[in-house]
SETI-998819 format. One line per field, with one value per residue (C-alpha): residue number from 1; x, y, z; residue in three letters. Coordinates in Angstrom, 3 decimals, decimal comma. Layout:
N
tilum	NUM / ...
px	X / ...
py	Y / ...
pz	Z / ...
vose	Ala / ...
REM end
This chain:
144
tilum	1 / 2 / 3 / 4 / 5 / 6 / 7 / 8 / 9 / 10 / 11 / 12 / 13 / 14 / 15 / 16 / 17 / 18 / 19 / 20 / 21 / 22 / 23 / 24 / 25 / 26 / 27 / 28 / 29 / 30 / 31 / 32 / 33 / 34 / 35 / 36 / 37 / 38 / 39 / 40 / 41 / 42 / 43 / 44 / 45 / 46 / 47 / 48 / 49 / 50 / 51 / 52 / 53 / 54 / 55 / 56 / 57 / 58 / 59 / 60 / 61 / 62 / 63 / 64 / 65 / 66 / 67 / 68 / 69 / 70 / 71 / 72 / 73 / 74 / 75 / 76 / 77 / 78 / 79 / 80 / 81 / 82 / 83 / 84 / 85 / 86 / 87 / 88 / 89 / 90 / 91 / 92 / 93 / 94 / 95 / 96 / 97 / 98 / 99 / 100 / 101 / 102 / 103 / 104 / 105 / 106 / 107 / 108 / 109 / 110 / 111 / 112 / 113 / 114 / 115 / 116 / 117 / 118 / 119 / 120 / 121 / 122 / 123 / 124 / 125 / 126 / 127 / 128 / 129 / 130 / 131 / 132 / 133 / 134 / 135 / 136 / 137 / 138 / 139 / 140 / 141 / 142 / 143 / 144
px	41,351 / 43,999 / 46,613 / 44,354 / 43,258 / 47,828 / 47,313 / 44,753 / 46,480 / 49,673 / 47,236 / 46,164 / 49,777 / 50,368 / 47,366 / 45,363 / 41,781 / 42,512 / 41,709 / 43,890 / 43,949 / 45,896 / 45,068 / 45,625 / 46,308 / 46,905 / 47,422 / 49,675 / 49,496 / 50,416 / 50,164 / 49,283 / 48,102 / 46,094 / 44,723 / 47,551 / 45,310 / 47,058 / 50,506 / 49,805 / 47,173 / 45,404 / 41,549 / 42,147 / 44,416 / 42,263 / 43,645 / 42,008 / 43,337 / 46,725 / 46,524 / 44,924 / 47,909 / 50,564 / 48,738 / 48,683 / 52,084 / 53,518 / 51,845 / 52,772 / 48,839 / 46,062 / 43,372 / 42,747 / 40,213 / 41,950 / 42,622 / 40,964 / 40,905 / 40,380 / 39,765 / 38,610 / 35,674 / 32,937 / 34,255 / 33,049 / 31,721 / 35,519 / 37,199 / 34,035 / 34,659 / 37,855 / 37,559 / 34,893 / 37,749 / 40,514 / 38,444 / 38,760 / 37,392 / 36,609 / 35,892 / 36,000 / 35,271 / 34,775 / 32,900 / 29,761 / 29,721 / 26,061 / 27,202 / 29,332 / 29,484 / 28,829 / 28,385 / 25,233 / 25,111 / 24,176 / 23,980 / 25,834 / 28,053 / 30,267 / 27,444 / 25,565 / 23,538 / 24,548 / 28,555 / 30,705 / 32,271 / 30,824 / 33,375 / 31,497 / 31,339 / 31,319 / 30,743 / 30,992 / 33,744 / 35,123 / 33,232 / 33,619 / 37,487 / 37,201 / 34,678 / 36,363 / 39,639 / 37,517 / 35,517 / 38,540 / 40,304 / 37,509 / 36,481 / 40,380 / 39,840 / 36,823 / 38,025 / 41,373
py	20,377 / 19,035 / 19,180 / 16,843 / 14,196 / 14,022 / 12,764 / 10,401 / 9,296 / 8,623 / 7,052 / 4,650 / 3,866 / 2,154 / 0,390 / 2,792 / 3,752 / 6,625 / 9,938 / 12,824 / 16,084 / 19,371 / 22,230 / 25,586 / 29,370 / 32,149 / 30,765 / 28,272 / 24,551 / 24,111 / 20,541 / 17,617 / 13,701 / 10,578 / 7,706 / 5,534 / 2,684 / 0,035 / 1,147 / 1,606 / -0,619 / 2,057 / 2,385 / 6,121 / 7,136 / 8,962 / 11,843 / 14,080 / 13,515 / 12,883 / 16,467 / 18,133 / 17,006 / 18,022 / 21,617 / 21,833 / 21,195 / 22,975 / 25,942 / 25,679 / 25,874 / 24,267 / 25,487 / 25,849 / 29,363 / 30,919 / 27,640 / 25,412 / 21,699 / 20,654 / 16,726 / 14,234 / 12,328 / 13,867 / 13,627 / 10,563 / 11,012 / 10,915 / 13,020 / 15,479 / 15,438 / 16,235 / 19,014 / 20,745 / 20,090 / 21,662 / 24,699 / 24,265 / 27,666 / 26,072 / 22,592 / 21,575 / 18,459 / 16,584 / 13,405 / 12,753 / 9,780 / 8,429 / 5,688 / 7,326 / 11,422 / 13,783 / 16,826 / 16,681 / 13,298 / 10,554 / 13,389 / 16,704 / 16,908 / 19,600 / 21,988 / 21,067 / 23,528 / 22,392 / 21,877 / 25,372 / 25,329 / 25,222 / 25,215 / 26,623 / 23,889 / 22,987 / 19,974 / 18,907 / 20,551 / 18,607 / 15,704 / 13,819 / 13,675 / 12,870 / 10,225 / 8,541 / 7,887 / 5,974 / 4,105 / 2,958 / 1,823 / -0,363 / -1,732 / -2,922 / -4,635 / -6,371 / -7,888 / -8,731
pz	-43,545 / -46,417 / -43,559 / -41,632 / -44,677 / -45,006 / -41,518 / -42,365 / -45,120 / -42,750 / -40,462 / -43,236 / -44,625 / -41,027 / -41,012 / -38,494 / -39,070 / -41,657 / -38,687 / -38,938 / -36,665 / -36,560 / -34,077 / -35,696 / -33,581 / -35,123 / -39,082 / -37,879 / -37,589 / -33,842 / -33,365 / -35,733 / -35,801 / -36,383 / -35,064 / -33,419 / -31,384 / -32,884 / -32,745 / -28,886 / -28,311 / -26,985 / -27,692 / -26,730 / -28,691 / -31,651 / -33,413 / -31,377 / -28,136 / -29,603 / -31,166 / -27,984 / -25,864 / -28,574 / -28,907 / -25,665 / -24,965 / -27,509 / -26,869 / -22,989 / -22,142 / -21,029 / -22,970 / -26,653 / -26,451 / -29,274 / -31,747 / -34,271 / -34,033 / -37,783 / -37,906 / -41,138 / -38,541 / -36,430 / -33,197 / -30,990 / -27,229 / -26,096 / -28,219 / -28,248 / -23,787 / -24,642 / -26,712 / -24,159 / -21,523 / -23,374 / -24,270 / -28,071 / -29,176 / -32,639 / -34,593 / -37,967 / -39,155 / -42,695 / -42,566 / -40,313 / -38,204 / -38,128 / -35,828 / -33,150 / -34,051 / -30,927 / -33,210 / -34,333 / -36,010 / -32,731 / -30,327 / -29,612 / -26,890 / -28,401 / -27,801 / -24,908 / -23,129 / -19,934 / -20,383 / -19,435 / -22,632 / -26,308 / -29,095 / -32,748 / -34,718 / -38,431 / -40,075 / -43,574 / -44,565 / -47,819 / -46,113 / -49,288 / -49,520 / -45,293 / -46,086 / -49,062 / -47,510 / -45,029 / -47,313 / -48,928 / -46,111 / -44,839 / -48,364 / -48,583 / -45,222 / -46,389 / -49,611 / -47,817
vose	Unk / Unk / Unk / Unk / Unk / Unk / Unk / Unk / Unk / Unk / Unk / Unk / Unk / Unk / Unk / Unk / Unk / Unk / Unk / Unk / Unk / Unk / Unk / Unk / Unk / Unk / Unk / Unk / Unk / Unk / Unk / Unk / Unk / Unk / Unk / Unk / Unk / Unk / Unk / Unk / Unk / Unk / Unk / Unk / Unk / Unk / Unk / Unk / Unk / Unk / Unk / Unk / Unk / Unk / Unk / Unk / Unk / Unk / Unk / Unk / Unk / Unk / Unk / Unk / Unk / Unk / Unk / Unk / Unk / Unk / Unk / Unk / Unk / Unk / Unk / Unk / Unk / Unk / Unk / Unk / Unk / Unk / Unk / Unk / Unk / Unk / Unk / Unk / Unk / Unk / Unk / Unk / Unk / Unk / Unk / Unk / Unk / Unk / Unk / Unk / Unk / Unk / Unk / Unk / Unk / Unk / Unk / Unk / Unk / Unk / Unk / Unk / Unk / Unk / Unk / Unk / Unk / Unk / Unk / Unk / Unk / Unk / Unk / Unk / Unk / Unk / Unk / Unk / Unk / Unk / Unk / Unk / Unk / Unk / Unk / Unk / Unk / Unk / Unk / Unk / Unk / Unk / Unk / Unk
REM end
């Protein structure tokens, strides 16, 4: 998880919403990221889709059984789709999203009953750090 908060950190150095990602397999970071919407105007581009496609292509695959996704945020209802899709055989996550989250917090799509594919999940891991970077960020943005 302290490999993802250096991406958020990056992310928030740039002026992106301060979400980082890395997929892990086997010990090893395979694939890293964070949010990049502004940089490509892209509403999509969240760290987690970023790092699914790097992972992915890095490892020559297109599933993720057999890796972690570690990421600062709860997942949102896109990134969590994606994540099912890619066969992500585990998720981490720091801070809970009581807004948007789709691992528990708004609703669950991660582990859906009815989808093919349900990753393990675990929340709340060093949610503070995850959830201070992004208090920070947005506090600056209000008193600029």
């Amino acid at each position: 998880m302290r490999w993802a908060l250096d991406q958020a950190e990056r992310a928030a150095a740039v002026g992106e919403v301060p979400v980082g990602a890395v997929v892990v397999r086997q010990g090893r970071v395979v694939a890293e990221a964070h949010n990049e919407t502004i940089r490509r105007r892209d509403p999509t581009a969240h760290a987690e889709l970023l790092v699914i496609q790097r992972a992915l292509e890095s490892l020559g695959t297109d599933r993720l059984v057999d890796a972690t996704l570690y990421v600062t945020l709860e997942p949102c209802a896109q990134c969590a789709g994606a994540i099912v899709l890619s066969k992500v055989g585990r998720v981490v996550f720091g801070a809970w999203d009581d807004k948007a989250g789709m691992g528990g917090s708004v609703g669950d799509v991660l582990r859906h009953p009815r989808l093919n594919h349900r990753p393990e999940v675990i929340g709340g891991v060093l949610a503070a750090q995850c959830g201070s970077i992004l208090s920070r960020f947005f506090a600056e943005r209000r008193d600029a």
